[in-house]
N, C-alpha and C positions, 0 to 999 in steps of 0.2 A: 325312510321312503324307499320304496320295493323301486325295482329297476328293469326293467325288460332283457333279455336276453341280449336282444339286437346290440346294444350299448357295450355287449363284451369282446372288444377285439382286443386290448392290453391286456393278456393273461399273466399274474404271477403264482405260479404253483409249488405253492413247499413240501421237499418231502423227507421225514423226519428218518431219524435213525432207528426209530422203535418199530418205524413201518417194514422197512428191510434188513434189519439186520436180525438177526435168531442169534441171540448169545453176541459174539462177533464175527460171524459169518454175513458176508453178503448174499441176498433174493435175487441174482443174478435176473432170471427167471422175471422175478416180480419188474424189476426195473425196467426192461426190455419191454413190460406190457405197457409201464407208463409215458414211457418212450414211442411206441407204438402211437400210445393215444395223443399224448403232444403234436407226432408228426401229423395224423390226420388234421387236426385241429389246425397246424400251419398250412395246411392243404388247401385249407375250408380258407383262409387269410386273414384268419388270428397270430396275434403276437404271442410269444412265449415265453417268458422269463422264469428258469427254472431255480431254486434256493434250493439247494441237497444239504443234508446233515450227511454223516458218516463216516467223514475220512479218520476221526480217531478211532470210534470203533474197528474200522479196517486195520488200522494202525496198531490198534491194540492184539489184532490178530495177529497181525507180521509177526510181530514182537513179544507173542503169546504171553499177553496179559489177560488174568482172569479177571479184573475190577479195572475199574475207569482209575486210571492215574490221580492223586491227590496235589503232590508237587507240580508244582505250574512248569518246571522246566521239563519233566517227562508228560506232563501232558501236552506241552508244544510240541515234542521228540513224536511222541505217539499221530499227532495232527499231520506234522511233516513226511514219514512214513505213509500214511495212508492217503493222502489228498491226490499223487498222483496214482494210488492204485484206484480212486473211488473216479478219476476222470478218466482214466482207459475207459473202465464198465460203462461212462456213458458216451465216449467218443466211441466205443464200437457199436455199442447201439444207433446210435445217429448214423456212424458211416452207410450201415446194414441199408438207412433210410434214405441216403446217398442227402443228408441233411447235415453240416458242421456245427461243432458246439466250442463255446469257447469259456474259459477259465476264467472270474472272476473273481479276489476277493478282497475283501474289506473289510475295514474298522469302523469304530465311531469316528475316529476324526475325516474319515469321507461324507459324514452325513454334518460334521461340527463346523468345518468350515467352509466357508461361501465357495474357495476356489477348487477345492476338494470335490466339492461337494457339483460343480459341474461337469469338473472333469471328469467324474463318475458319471453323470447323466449323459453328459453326450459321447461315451464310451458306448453307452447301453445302447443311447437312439442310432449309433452307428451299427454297433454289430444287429440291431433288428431291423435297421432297413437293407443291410446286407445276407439275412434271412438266415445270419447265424443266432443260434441258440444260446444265450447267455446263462451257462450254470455259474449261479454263487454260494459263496461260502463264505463262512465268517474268517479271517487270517489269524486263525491259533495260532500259527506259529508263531507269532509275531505281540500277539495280544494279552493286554495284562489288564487290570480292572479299572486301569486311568483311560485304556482306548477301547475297550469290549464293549461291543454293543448290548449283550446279555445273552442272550439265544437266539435262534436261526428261527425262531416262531418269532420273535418282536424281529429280527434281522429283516424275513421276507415285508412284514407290513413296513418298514420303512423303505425300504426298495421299492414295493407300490408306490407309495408316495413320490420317492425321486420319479419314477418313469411316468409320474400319472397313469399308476393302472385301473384299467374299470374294473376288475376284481380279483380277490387274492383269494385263494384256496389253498387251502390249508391239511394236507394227508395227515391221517395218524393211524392208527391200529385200530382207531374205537368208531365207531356211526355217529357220533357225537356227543355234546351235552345232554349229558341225562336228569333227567326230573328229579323229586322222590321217589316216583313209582317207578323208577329205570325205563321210563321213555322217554325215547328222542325227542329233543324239545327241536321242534322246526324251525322258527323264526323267533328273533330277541332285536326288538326295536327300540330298545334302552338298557346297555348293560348296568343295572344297580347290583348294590349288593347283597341281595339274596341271589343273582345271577351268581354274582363272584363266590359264594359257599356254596355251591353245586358242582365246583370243581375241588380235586384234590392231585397233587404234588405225584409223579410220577416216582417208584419205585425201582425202576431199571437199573442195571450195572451200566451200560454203555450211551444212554443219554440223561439229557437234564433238562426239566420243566413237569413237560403234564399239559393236563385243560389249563391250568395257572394262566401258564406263561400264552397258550395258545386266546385267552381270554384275554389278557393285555394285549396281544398282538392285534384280534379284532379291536380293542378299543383304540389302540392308534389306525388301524383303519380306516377305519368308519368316523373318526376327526377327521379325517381327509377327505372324507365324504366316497371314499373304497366299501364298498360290501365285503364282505369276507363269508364263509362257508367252511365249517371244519366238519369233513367226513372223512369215513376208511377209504384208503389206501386200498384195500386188499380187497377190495368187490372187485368185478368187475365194469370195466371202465369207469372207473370211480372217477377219472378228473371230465368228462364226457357229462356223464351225470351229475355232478355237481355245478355244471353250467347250464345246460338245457332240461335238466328235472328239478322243478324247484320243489320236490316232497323231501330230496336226500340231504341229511345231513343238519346241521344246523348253522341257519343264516342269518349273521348280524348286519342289522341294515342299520343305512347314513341316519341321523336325524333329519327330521322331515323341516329342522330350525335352518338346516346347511342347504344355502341354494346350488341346485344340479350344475355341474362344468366346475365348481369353485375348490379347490384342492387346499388342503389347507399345507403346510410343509410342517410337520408333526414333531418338530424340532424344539427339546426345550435346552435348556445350558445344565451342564455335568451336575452343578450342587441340587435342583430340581432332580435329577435322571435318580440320581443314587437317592435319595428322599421315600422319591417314588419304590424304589426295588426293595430298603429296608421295611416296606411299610406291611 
């Protein structure tokens, strides 16, 4: 079911590592512009909720790694290093906007259990009626595959869900889902799977997923009864136009079976989660 513009004031907007980072260098540049567009949009009196990837690949910088860490203790190592260099780059940005942002991160067991799992939400509903900016990240440091949520593309569409956002946007490098004939496919009103073999697994050194993972993320969305939209990053005003131009990118709408206002909490138990990711 297509949605009106009007309806989007909870914005959650992810932005991946493939989008900013060149090897593991940070788009300094690039961030600032999205940052930019955020802050008009809180201007406008949309909410924000921002999901960043990157603190390993920054970390990977520091610590001048050529390949994403294998061992799970250097890739927490690599995570912890980078996470406060990647929240300077956006607390200076925001300062510039004289707009504060504040650090968030999380596991699965913030979204597993009931008490967690509020205490997270009404962290979030505090710092956005306090018109701070909530960047999240997933907590590498800390996280192993008993509490990981998987990636920061499924990470953001559960975040929707906790905050009841009216839609989640999704950056990436690419215009979107491509057809056979490499066009943008606009709108996907039922992900089946010949949806799901239209994507393919991401090849980077310094992130992990692809359309994959960006393709489960809209489909926990859109159980929530969230739209989702995954276009580039790298146009301009790409998070602008992903809200008020409905030709950019490609936009996975609610089923038309899910009644408007009704959220569903996208929450299944571990043996289910892991089932689903071998599959």
């Amino acid at each position: 079911m297509k949605q009106s513009v009007k309806h989007y004031k909870r914005i959650v907007v992810k932005i991946g590592s493939s989008l900013f980072c060149s090897g593991s260098k940070l788009d300094c540049a690039l961030v600032d512009g999205l940052v930019g567009q955020i802050s008009d949009l809180i201007k406008q009196g949309k909410e924000v909720i921002v999901v960043s990837s990157g603190a390993i690949a920054l970390g990977m910088s520091v610590l001048k790694l050529n390949s994403r860490p294998k061992e799970l203790a250097n890739l927490q190592a690599a995570a912890a290093v980078g996470q406060h260099e990647l929240m300077d780059v956006y607390r200076r940005a925001f300062k510039v906007r004289q707009l504060n942002c504040a650090q968030v991160l999380l596991t699965w067991e913030d979204f597993d259990e009931s008490s967690r799992y509020l205490n997270a939400k009404n962290t979030l509903d505090t710092l956005l009626k306090l018109k701070v900016v909530p960047v999240i990240n997933e907590n590498d440091t800390i996280s192993t595959d008993e509490i990981k949520v998987g990636d920061n593309d499924q990470l953001s569409a559960h975040v929707a869900g906790l905050i009841g956002a009216d839609f989640l946007v999704i950056l990436s490098d690419v215009d979107g889902l491509f057809d056979r004939n490499n066009k943008v496919i606009t709108d996907v009103d039922k992900i089946t799977p010949a949806v799901k073999a239209l994507a393919c697994p991401t090849k980077k050194k310094t992130c992990v997923g692809g359309m994959v993972t960006k393709i489960e993320a809209a489909k926990i969305a859109v159980n929530s009864n969230i739209p989702c939209k995954i276009t580039n990053g790298r146009k301009n005003n790409s998070i602008k136009d992903a809200i008020f131009n409905f030709a950019s990118g490609t936009t996975f709408h609610p089923s038309a079976s899910v009644p408007l206002g009704v959220r569903a909490r996208w929450i299944v138990s571990r043996r289910h989660r892991y089932s689903l990711r071998k599959k």
